[in-house]
N, C-alpha and C positions, 0 to 999 in steps of 0.2 A: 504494500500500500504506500503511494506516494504521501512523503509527509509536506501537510500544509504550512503554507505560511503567513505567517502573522500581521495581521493588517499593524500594529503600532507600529512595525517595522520598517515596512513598508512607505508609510507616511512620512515618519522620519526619516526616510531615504530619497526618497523622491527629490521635496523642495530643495534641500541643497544641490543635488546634484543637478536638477533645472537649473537654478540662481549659477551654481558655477558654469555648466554649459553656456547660459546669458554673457556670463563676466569673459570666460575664455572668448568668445565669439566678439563681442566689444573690443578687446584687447589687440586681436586679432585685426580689428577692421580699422583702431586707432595707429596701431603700427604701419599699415598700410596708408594708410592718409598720411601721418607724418612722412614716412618716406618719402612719398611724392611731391606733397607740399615742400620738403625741405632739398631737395632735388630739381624743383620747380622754379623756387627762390635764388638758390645758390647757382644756377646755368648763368644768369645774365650776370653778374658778378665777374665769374669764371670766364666767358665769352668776351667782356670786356677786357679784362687782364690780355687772353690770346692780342686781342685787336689791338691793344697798346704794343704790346710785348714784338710784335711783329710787324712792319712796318712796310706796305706792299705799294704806298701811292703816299708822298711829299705834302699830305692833305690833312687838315684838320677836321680833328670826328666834330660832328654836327650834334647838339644834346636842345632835346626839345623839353616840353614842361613834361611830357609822358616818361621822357627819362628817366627826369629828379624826381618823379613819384614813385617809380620803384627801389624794393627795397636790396641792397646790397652788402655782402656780408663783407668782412677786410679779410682780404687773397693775399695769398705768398706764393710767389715765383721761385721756380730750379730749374735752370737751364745747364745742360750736359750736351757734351759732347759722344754720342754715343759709338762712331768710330774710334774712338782714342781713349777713354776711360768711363761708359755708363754709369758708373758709382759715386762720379765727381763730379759736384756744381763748378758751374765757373759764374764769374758777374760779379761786381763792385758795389752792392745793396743791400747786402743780409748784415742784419743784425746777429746779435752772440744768440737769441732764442734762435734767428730765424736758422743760422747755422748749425745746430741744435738737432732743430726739428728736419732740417733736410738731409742730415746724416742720417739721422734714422729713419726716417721715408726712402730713403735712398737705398738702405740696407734689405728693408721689408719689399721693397718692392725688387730684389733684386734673389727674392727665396721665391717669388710667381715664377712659373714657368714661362704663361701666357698670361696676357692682361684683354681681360673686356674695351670693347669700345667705347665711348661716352663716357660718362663718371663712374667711377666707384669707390667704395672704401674702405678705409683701412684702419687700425685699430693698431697705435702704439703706446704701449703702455698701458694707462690711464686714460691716454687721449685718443679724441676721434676725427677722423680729417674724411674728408673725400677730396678728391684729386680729379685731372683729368689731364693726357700724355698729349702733344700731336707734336709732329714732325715739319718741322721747316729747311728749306735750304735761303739762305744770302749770308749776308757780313754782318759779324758780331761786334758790337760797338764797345762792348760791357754793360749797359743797360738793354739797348734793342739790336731787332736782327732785322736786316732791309734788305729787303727782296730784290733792291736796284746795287747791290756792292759791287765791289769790284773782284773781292778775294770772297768767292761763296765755298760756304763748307755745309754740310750739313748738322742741324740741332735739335733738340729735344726740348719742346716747352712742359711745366711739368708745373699746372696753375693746382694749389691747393686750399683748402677750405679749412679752418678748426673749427666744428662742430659740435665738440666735447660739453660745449654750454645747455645747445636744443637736446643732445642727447641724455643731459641729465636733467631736464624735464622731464622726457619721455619716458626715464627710469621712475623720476618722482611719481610719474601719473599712474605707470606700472604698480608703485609701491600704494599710491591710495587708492587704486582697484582693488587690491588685495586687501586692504582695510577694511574698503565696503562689503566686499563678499564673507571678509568675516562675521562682519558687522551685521548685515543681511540674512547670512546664514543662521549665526547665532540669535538670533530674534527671532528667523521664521520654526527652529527650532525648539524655541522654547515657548511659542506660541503653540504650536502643533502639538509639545508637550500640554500644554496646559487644556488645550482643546482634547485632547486623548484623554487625559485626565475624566474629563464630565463625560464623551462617552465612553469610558468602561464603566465608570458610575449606572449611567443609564442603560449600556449591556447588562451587567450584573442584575437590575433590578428588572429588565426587563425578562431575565432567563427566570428568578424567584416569578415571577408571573406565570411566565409561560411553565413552571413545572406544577403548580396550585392549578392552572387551566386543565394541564396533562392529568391531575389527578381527582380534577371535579371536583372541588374544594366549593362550598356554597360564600358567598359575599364575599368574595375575593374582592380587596379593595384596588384600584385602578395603580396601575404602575405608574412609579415617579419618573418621569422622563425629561431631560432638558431641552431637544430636541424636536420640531416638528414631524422629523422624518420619523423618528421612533414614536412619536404622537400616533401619526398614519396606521404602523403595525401594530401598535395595544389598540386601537380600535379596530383592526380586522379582525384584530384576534379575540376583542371583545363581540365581534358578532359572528364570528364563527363558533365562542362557544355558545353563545347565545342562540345559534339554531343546530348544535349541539342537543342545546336541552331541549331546544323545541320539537326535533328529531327523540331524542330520549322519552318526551312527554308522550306523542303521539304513540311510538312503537308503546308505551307501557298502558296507554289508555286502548291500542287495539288490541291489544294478549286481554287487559280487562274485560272490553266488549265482547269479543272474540269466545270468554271464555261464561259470557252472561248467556250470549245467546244463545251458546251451547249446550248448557243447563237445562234453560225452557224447556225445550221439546225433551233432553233427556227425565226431567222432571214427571214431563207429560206421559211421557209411555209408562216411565216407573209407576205414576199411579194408575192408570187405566190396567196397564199386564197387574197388579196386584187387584185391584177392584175383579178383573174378570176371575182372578185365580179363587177368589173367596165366592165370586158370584153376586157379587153387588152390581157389578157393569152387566148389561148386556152384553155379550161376545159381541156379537158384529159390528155393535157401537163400535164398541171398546177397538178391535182391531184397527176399522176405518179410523180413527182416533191415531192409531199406533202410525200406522199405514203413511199419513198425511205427515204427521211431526217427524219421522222417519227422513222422509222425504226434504222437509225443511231441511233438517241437519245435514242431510248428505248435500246439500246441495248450497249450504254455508260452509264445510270441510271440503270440498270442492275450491269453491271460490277462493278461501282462503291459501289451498296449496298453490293456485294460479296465482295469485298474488303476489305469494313467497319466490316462485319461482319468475315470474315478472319482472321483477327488480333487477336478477341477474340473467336475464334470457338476451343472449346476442341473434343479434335480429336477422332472420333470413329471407333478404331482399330480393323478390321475383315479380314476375307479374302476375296481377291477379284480377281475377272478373267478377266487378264485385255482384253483378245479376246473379251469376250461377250462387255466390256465396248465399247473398238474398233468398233464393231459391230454396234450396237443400236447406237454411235455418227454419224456414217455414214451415218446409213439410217435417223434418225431425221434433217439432212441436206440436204442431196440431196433429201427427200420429202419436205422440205420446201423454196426450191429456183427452179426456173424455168429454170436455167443453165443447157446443156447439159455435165454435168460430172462424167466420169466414174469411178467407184472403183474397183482397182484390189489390193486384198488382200490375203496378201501369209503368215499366223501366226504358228508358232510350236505351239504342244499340250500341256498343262498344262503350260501357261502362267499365274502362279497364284502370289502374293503377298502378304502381311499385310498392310496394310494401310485403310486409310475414305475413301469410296468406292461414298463419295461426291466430293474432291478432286481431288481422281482421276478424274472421270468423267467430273471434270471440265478443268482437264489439259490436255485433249483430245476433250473436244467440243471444244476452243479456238483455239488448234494447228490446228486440221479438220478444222473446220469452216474458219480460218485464209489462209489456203491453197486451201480450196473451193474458197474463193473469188476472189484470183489470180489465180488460173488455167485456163489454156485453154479448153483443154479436157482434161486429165486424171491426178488421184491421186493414185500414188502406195503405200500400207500400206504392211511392212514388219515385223516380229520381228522373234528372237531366243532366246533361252535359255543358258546361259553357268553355269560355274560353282558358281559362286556367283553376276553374274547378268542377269536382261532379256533387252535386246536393242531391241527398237524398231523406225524405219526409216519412215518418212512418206515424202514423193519429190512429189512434185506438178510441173507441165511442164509450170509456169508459163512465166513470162519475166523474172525473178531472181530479185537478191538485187546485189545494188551497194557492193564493198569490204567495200567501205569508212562509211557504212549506217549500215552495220552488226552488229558491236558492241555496237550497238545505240539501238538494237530493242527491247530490252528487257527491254527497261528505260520508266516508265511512262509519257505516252502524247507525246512522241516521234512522231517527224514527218518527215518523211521521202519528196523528192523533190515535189514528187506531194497525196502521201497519208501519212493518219493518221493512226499509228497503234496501238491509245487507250492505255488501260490499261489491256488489255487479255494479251497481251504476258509476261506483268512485274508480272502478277498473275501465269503466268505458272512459271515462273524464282522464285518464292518463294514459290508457294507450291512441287517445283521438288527440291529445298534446302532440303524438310522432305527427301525424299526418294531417291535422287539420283543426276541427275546431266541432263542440258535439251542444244544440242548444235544445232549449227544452219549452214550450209554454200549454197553456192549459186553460180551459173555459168548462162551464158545464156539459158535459155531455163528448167532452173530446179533449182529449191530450195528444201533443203532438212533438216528438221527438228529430231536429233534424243533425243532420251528420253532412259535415260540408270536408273532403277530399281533397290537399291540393293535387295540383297534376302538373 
């Protein structure tokens, strides 16, 4: 079994390593801008110096106001002769730094194999310079090289930059990024701590809930939660056990009913089979007595195991016609009851559906059966077809149903003023939930049941 991991952990791990990813990527994108920006800066500087340094036309450079608004860093020159000794400045202008620094530019640059083109830099010491080489040929003056001499040799200009100043900015800025991200880090840390904190509180008190709910504990008081999202889950979980019980009440009020109405009629034969055994009952009463209530119960223990097994019966989906169903329920009624009752039956053609063809045939023996028993004489069965349903009307010429008793009937163990109407009709009411929808009204003289099919 894979082992789980820990949400505090988790969380705690996270935000830092986000916030550093943010600060690394910043750092990243700051070095890359100073680069350029300071590369950017330092070319006309540098460019300048060449232009001085090298002297191609007897002319005076031209400086406009766009000039003197840029800004320029102070450049140091090395010029060498690279025929005769690369390693050695020559020129009459270096200061004891500037001699200094071009010995050891001279040196460093002289451990490269190859050098880039354009600028690049270099790193001596402590300090930081960029530079940049090009190649001239004329006559060397000791300050400049002119492209008109007489005596032309060739030279090496060698303009560099100290940069050691911006660069320890860049370092400073480096070092208070690092500040913040500590700074950042440790606060969204100890924030997250602190948030962790109140929910385990409210996990903790919320699992004490949930094991009082697991163990149907009565007034369970509502868990303390800080939380709205743990809000959300104590009241689901408040209304799942709430239809829990309401599930718990029903099953234990139908084993009740269930086990009242099984009494009755057991009741009933008990005393009639002893009346006839002493001879106080008529026998033949007595039997027809037996006979009837007999019937009652088998036909409640029936219903009942259809029930039971209802709940877990996975459904087997075919087509079915519900005319022939109609059919075949009627005659299996009216041959098994000795009632004078007629059946007129009026169905459109291709009255066909999808559904358990068990089902069905069960939400049609009960509705039939149910209106065989109250009829006088006749049971009219109607249905039609429309475009996305089949309705079918079944009206028995009974005595009717009260208005007040209607809405009643469809409720298990329902009893109406002087009869019981089981638990058929609360099995029609929930297997007509798969497929459609089952209504019911009543006048004097006629009750009428319809059952609407989608399709």
């Amino acid at each position: 079994m894979n082992k789980r991991k820990k949400l505090s952990n988790s969380l705690l791990i996270i935000p830092p390593i986000s916030i550093l990813s943010v600060f690394i990527f910043v750092t990243i994108i700051f070095h890359v801008i100073m680069k350029g920006y300071i590369t950017e800066i330092t070319a006309d500087s540098i460019n300048e110096e060449f232009v001085l340094r090298y002297v191609n036309e007897p002319e005076m450079t031209e400086y406009s106001l766009e000039t003197y608004n840029r800004i320029f860093f102070p450049v140091h020159t090395i010029i060498v002769q690279p025929q005769k000794d690369p390693n050695k400045y020559i020129g009459d202008w270096y200061t004891d730094r500037e001699k200094i620094e071009s010995e050891a530019i001279l040196r460093e640059l002289s451990k490269k194999d190859e050098l880039k083109d354009g600028q690049t830099s270099v790193t001596v010491g402590d300090q930081s310079y960029i530079f940049e080489r090009r190649m001239y040929t004329g006559e060397f003056d000791g300050y400049f090289i002119f492209a008109a001499g007489k005596e032309k040799e060739p030279y090496e200009i060698i303009v560099y930059i100290n940069t050691t100043s911006v660069q320890s900015i860049v370092k400073l800025m480096d070092k208070f990024i690092v500040v913040l991200f500590t700074i950042f880090a440790g606060l969204s840390v100890l924030l997250i701590s602190l948030h962790l904190r109140r929910i385990n509180i409210s996990f903790r008190n919320l699992n004490k809930y949930l094991l009082k709910v697991g163990q149907r504990e009565k007034d369970i008081e509502k868990a303390d939660v800080l939380y709205e999202e743990f809000e959300s889950v104590v009241d689901t979980i408040d209304n799942m056990s709430n239809l829990i019980d309401k599930s718990e009440n029903l099953q234990k009020s139908f084993f009740q009913n269930a086990s009242h109405e099984l009494r009755t009629p057991l009741m009933s034969i008990q005393g009639y089979t002893e009346g006839i055994m002493h001879g106080v009952i008529d026998k033949e009463k007595g039997l027809g007595v037996i006979y009837k209530q007999s019937k009652k119960m088998s036909r409640l223990v029936d219903d009942i195991l259809y029930l039971s097994k209802f709940e877990t019966k996975e459904l087997d989906e075919r087509e079915v016609d519900i005319s022939d169903v109609i059919y075949e329920s009627s005659n299996n009624i009216s041959v098994g009851n000795n009632k004078d009752i007629s059946f007129k039956i009026d169905l459109d053609d291709d009255l066909k559906i999808i559904g358990d063809e068990e089902l069905i045939e069960k939400v049609f023996d009960n509705i039939i059966s149910n209106a065989y028993r109250y009829a006088e004489t006749t049971i009219k069965i109607s249905g039609f077809k429309s475009e996305n349903m089949i309705k079918i009307d079944i009206v028995g010429d009974g005595n009717g149903i009260e208005l007040t008793e209607i809405e009643h009937i469809f409720e298990r163990f329902y009893k109406e003023k002087e009869e019981n109407f089981g638990i058929g009709l609360s099995i029609v009411k929930d297997i007509m939930k798969k497929y459609g929808d089952v209504k019911v009204s009543s006048m004097i003289g006629e009750t009428k049941f319809t059952l609407e099919f989608r399709i």
